[in-house]
TORGULO-15054 format. One line per 2 residues: number of its first residue (from 0); for each residue x, y, z of N, C-alpha, C. Coordinates in nm, 2 decimals, decimal comma. Atoms other than C-alpha are relative to their C-alpha. Layout:
N
NUM	X Y Z X Y Z X Y Z  ...
***
This chain:
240
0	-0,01 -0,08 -0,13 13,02 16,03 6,90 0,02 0,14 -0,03  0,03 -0,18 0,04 12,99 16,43 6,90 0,09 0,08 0,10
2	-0,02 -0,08 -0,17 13,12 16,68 7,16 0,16 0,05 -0,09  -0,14 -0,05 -0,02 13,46 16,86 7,12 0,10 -0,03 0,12
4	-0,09 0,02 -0,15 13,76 16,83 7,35 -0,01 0,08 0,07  0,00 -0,09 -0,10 13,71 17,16 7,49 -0,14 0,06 -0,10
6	0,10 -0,03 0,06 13,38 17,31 7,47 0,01 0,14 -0,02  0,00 -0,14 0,03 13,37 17,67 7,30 -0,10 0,06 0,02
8	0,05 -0,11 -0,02 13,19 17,95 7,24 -0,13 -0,10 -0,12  0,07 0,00 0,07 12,85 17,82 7,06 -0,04 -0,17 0,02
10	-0,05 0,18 -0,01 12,97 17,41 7,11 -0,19 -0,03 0,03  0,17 0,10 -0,04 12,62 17,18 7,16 0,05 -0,07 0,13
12	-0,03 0,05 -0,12 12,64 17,04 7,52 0,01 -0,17 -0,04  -0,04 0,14 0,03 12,74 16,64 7,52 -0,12 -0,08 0,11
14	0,04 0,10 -0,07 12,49 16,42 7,70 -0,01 -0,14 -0,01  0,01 0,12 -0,01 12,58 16,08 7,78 -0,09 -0,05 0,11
16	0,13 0,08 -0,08 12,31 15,82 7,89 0,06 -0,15 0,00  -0,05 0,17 -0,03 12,43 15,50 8,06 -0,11 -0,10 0,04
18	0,12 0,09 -0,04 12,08 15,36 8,07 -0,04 -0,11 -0,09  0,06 0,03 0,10 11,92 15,11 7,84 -0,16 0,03 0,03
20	0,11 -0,01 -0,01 11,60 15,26 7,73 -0,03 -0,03 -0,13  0,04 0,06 0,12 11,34 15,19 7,49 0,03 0,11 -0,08
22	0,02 -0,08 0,06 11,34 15,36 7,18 -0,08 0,12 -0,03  0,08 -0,11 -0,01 11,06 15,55 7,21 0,02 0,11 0,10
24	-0,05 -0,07 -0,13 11,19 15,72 7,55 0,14 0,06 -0,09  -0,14 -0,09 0,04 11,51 15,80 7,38 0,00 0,07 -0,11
26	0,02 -0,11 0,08 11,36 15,97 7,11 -0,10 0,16 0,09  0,08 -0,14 -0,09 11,14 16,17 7,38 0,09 0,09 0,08
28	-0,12 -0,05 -0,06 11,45 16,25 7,55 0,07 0,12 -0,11  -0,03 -0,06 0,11 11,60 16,40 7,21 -0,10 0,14 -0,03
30	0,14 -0,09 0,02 11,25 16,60 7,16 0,03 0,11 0,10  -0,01 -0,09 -0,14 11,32 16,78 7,54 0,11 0,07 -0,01
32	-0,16 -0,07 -0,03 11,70 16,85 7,50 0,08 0,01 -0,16  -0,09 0,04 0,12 11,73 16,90 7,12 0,11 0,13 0,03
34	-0,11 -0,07 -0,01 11,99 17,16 7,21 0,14 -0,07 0,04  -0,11 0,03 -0,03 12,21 16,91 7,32 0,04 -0,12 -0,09
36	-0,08 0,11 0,03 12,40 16,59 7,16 0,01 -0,11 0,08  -0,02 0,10 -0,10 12,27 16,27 7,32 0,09 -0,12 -0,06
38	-0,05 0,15 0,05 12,50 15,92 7,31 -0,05 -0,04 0,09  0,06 0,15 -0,14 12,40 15,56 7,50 0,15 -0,03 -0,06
40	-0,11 0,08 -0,05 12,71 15,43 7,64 -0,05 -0,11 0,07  0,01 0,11 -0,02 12,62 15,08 7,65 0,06 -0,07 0,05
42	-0,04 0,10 -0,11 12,89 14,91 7,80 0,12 0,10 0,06  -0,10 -0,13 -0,08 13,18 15,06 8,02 0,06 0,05 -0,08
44	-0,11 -0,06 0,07 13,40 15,09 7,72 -0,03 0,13 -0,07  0,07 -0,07 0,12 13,18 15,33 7,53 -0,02 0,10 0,13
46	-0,01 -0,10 -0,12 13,18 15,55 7,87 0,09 0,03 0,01  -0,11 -0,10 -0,03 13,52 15,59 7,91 0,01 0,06 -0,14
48	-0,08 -0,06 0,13 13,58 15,65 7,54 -0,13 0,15 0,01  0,06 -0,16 0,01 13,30 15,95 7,60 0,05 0,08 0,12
50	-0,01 -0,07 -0,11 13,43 16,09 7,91 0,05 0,14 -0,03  -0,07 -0,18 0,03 13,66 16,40 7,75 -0,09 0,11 -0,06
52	0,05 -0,06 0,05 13,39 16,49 7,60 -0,15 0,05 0,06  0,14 -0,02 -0,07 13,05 16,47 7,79 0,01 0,16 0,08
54	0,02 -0,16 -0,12 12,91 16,79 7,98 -0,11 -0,09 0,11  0,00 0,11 -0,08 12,64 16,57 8,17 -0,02 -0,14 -0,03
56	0,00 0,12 0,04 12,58 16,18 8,22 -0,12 -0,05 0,11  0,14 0,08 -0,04 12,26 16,00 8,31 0,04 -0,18 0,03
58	-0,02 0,15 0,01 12,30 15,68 8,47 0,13 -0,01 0,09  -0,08 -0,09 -0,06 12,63 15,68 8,60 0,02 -0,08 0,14
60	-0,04 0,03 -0,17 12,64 15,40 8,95 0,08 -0,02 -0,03  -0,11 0,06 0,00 12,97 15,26 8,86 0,11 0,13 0,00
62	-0,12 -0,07 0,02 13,15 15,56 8,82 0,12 0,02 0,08  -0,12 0,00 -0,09 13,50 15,57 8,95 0,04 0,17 0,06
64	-0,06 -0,10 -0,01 13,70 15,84 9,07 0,10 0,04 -0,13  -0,07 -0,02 0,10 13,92 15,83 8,79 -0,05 0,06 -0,12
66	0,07 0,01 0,15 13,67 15,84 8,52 -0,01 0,15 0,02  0,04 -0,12 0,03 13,54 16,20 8,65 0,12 0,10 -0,01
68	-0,12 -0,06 0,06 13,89 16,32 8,62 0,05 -0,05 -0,11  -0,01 0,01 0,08 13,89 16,22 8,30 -0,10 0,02 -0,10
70	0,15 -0,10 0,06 13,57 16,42 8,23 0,03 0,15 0,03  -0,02 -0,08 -0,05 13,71 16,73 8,24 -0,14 0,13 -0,03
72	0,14 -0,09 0,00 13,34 16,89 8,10 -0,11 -0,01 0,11  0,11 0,02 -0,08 13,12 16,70 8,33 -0,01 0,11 0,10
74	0,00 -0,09 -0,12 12,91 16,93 8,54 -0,17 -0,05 0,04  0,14 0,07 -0,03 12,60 16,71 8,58 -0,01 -0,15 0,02
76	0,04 0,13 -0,04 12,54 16,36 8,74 -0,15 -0,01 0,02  0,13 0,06 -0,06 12,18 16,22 8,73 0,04 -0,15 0,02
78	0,01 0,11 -0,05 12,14 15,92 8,91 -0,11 -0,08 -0,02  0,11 0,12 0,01 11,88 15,66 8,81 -0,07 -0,04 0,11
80	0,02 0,11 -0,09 11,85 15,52 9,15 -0,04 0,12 0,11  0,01 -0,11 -0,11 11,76 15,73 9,49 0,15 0,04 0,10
82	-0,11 0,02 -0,10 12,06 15,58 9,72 0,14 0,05 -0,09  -0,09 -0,04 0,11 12,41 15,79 9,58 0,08 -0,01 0,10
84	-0,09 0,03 -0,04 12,63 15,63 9,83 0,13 -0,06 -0,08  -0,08 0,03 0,12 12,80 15,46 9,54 0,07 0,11 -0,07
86	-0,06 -0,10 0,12 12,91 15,75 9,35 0,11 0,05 0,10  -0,12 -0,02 -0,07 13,27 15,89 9,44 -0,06 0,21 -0,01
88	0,06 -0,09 -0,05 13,11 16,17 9,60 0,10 0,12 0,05  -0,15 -0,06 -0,03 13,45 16,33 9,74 0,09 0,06 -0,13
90	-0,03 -0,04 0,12 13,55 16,37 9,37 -0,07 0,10 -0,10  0,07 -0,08 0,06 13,26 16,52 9,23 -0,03 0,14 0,11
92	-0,05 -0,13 -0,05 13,25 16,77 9,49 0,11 0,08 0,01  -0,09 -0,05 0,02 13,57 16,90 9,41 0,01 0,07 -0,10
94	0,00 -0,08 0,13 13,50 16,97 9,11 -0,14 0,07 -0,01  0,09 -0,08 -0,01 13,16 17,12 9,18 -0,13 -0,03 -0,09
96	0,07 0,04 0,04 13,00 16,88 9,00 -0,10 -0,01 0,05  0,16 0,02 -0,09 12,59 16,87 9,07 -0,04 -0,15 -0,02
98	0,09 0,20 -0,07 12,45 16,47 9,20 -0,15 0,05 0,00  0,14 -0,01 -0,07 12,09 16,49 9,14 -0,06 -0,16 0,05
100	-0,02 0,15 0,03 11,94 16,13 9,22 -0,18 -0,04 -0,06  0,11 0,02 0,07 11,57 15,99 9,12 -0,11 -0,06 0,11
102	0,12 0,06 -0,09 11,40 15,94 9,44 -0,11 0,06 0,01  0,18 0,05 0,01 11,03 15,85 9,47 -0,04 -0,03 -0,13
104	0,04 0,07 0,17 11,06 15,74 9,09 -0,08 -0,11 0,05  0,05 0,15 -0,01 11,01 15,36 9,23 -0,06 -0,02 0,13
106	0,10 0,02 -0,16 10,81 15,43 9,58 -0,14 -0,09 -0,07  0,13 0,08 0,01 10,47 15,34 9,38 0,01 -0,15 0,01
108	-0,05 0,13 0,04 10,62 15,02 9,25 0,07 -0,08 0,12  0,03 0,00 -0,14 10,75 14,96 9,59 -0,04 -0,06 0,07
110	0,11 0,03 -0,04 10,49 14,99 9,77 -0,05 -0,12 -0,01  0,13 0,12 0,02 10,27 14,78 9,59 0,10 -0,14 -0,02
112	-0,01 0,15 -0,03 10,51 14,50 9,61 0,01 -0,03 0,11  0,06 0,06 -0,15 10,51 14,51 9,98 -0,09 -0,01 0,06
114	0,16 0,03 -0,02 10,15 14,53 9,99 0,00 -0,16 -0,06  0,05 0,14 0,06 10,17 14,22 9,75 0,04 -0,13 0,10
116	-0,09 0,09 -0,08 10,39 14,04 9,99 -0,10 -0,03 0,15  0,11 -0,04 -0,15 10,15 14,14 10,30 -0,12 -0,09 -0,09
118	0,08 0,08 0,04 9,87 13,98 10,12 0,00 -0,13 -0,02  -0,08 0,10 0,02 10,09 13,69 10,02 -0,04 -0,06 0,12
120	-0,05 0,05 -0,13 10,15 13,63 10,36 -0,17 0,03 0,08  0,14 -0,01 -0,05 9,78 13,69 10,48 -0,09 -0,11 -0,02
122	0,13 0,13 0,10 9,59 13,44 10,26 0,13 -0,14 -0,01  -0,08 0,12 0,01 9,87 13,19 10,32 0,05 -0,04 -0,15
124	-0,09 0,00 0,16 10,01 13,21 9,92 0,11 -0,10 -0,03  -0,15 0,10 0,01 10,37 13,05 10,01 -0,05 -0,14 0,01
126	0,01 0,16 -0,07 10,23 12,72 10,16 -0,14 -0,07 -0,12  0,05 0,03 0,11 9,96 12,71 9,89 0,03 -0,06 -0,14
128	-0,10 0,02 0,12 10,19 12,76 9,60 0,12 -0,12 0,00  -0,04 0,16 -0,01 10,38 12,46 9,73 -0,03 -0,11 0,03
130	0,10 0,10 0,02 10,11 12,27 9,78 -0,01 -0,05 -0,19  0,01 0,00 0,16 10,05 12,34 9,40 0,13 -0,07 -0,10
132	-0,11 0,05 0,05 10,39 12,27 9,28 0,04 -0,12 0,05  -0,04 0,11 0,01 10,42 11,93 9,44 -0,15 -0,08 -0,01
134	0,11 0,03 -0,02 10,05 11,87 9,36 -0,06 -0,06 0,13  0,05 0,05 -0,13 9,95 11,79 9,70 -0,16 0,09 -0,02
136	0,13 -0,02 -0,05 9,56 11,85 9,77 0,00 0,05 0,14  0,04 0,01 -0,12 9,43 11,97 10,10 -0,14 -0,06 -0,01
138	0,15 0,14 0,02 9,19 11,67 10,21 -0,13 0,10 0,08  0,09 -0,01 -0,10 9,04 11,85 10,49 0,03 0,18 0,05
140	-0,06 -0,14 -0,06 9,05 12,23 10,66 0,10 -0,02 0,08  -0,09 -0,01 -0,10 9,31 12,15 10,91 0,13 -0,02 -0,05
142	-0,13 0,05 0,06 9,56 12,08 10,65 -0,01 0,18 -0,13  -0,03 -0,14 0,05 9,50 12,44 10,50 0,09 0,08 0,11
144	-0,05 -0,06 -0,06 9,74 12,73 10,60 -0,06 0,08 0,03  0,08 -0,15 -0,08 9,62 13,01 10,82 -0,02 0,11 -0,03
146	0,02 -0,11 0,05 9,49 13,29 10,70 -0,10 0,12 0,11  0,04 -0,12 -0,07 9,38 13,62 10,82 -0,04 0,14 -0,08
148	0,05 -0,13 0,06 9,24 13,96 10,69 0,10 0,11 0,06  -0,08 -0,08 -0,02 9,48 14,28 10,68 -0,10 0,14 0,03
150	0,08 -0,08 -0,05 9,18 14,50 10,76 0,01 -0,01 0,17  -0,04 -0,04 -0,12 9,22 14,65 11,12 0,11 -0,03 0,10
152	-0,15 -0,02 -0,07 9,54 14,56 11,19 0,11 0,10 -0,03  -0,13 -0,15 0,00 9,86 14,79 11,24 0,11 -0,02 -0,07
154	-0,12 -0,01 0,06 10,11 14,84 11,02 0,10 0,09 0,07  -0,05 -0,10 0,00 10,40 15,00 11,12 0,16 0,02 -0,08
156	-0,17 -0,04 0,12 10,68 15,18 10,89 0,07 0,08 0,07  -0,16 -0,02 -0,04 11,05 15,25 10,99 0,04 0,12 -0,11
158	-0,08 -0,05 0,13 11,14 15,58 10,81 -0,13 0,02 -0,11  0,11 -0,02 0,08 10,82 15,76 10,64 0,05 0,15 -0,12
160	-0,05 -0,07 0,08 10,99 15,88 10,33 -0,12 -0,04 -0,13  0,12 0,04 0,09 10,82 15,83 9,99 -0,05 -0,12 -0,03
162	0,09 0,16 0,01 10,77 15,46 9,99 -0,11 0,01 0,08  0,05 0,02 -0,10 10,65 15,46 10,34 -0,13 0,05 -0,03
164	0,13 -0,11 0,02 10,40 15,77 10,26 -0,10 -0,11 -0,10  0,06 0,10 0,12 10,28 15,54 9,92 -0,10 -0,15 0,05
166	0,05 0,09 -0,08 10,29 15,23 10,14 -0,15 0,02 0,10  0,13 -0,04 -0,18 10,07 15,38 10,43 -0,13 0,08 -0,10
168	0,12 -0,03 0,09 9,81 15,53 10,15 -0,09 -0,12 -0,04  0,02 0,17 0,05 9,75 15,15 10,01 -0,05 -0,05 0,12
170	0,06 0,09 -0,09 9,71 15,01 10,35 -0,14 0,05 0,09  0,13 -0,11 -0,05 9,49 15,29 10,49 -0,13 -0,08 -0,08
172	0,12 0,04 0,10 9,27 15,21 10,20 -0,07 -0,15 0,02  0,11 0,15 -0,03 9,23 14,83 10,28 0,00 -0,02 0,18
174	0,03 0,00 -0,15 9,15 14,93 10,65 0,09 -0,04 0,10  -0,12 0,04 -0,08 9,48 14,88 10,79 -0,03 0,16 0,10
176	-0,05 -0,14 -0,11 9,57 15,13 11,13 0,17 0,04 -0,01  -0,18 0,00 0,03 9,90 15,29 11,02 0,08 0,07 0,08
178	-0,08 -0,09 -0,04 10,16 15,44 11,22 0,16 -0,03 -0,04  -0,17 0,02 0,05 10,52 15,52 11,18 0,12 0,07 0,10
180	-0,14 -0,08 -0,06 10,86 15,68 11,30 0,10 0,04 -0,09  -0,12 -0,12 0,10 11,10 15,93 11,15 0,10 0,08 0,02
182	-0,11 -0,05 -0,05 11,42 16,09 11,25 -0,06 0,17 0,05  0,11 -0,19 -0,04 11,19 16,42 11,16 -0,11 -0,03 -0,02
184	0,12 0,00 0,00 10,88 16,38 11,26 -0,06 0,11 -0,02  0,05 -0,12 0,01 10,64 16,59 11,11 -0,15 0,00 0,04
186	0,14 0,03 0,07 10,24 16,63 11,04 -0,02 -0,17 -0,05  -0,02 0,15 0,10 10,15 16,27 10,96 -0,13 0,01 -0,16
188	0,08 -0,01 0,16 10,02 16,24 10,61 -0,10 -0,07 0,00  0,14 0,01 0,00 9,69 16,12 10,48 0,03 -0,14 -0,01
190	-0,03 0,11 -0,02 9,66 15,74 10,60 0,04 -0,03 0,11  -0,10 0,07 -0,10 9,90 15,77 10,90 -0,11 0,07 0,13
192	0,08 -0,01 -0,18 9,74 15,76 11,25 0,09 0,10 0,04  -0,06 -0,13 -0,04 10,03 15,94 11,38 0,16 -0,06 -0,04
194	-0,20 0,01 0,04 10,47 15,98 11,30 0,05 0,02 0,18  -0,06 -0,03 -0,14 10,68 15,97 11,67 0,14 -0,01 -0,08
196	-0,16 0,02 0,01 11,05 16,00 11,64 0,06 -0,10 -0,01  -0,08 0,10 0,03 11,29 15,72 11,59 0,03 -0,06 0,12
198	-0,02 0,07 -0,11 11,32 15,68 11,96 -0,09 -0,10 0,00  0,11 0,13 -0,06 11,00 15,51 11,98 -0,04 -0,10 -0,10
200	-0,02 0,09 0,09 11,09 15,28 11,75 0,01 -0,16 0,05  0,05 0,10 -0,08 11,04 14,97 12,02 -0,14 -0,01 0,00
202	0,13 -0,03 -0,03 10,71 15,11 12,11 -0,07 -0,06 -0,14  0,06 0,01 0,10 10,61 15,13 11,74 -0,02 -0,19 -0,02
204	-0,02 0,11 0,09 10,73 14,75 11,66 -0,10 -0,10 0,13  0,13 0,09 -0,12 10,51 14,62 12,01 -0,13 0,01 -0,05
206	0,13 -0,03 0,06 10,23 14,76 11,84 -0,06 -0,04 -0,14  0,04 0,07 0,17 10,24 14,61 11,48 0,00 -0,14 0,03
208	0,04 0,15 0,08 10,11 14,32 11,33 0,09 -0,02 -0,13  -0,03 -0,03 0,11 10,31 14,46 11,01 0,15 0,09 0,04
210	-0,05 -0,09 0,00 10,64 14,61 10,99 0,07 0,05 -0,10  -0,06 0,00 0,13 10,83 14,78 10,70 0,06 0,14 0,03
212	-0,05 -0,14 -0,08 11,13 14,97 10,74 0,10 0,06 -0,19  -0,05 -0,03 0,10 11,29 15,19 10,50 0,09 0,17 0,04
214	-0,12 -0,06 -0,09 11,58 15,40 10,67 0,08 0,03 -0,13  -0,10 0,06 0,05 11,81 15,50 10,44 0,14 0,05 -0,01
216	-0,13 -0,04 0,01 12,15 15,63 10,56 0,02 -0,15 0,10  -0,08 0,11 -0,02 12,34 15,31 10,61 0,00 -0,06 0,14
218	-0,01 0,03 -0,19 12,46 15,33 10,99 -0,12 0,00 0,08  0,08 -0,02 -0,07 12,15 15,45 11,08 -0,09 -0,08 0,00
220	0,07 0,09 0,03 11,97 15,19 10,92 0,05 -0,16 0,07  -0,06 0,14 -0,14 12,18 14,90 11,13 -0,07 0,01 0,09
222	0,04 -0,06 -0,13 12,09 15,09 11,46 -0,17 -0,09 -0,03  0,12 0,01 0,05 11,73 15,08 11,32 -0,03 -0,16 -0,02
224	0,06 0,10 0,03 11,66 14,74 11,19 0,05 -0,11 0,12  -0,08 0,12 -0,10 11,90 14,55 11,50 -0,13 -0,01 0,10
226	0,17 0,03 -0,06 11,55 14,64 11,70 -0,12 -0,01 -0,05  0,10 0,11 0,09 11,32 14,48 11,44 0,06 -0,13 0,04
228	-0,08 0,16 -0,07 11,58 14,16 11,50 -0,10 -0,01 0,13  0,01 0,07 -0,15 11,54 14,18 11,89 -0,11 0,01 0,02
230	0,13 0,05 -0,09 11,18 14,25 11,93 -0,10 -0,07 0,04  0,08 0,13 0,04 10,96 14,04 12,07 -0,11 -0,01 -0,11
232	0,05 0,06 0,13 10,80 13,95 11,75 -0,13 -0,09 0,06  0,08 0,07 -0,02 10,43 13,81 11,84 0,01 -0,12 -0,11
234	0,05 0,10 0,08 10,35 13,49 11,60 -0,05 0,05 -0,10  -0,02 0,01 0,15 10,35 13,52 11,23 -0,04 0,17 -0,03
236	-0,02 -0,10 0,06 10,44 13,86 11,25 0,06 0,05 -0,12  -0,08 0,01 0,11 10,55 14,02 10,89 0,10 0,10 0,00
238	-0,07 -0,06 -0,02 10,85 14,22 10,87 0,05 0,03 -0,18  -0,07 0,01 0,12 10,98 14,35 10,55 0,15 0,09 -0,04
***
């Protein structure tokens, strides 16, 4: 482990990484920041024993309050993740510490698994795949499950942040009609029919065949999903 107790005049900056990555990534990491002194803190113990010493720390959801008062260099939090409700947020602003976090890293990825799930659910997949797994046959068509084509039906997304945007690009493409709702509606992006406000977030869910919500301040996202619950839901509507 590297870093001084108090960083001087010339010192190498300390960066601790609470991630496990491959080796090849943590030498490209090294390559970008050879000015600094990277460690992997692997498990918690090997994080606190770096705390007096770090300047910043990558990785980083469990952090307590205690730990960043016992970081008296830290002046950088990256977050792995997008959502930074977890982090003791009240603490690191005191000390003026900077929260960046890593959203739209995993919108692509995402996406295409709630596209995969929409497809799933189109071509009947679930009722298939357990046909398969208890080898049952279908003798005849009326013992197949229902399927349907996701071309010219409506999707609609809750909250057109970068999933949504990603999402609504994908569906556009396999001739889906996309619209959405957003607290700030702006311009709709390339794919979306049109963005309305968050009020018309009944209207929107009467209108889909598809719905996929992705809200993401907590309370607001209750509010938001309690009228996905109540609406009337036509027949094998998908919701995600």
């Amino acid at each position: 482990m590297t870093g001084a107790t108090s960083q001087g005049m010339g010192a190498r900056p300390t960066l601790a990484l609470c991630v496990d990555l491959d080796a090849r990534y943590l030498d490209l990491l090294r390559r970008e920041a050879p000015e600094a002194d990277i460690i992997v803190c692997a498990t918690p113990e090997a994080l606190r024993e770096a705390l007096p010493t770090m300047d910043a720390l990558i990785g980083g959801a469990t952090l307590a309050e205690d730990e960043v008062a016992a970081a008296p260099r830290l002046r950088w939090v990256q977050a792995t993740i997008a959502g930074v409700e977890g982090f003791p947020l009240p603490a690191l602003a005191a000390r003026g510490i900077v929260l960046t976090n890593a959203s739209g890293v995993a919108a692509p990825a995402i996406a295409e698994h709630v596209l995969a799930l929409m497809l799933a659910f189109a071509r009947g997949l679930p009722a298939l795949y357990r046909r398969q797994a208890s080898g049952a046959w279908c003798d005849n068509h009326d013992e197949a499950p229902p399927t349907f084509e996701l071309g010219g039906q409506t999707l609609g997304i809750v909250g057109l942040g970068d999933i949504g945007v990603e999402l609504a690009r994908r569906a556009h493409a396999l001739g889906m009609r996309v619209r959405a709702t957003d607290r700030d509606p702006g311009e709709a992006p390339p794919g979306v029919e049109r963005v309305r406000p968050s009020d018309d977030l009944p209207a929107l869910l009467a209108a889909s065949d598809h719905c996929a919500g992705y809200v993401t301040h907590p309370g607001h996202k209750t509010v938001q999903m309690s009228h996905v619950a109540s609406a009337g839901a036509r027949p094998g509507r998908f919701r995600d």
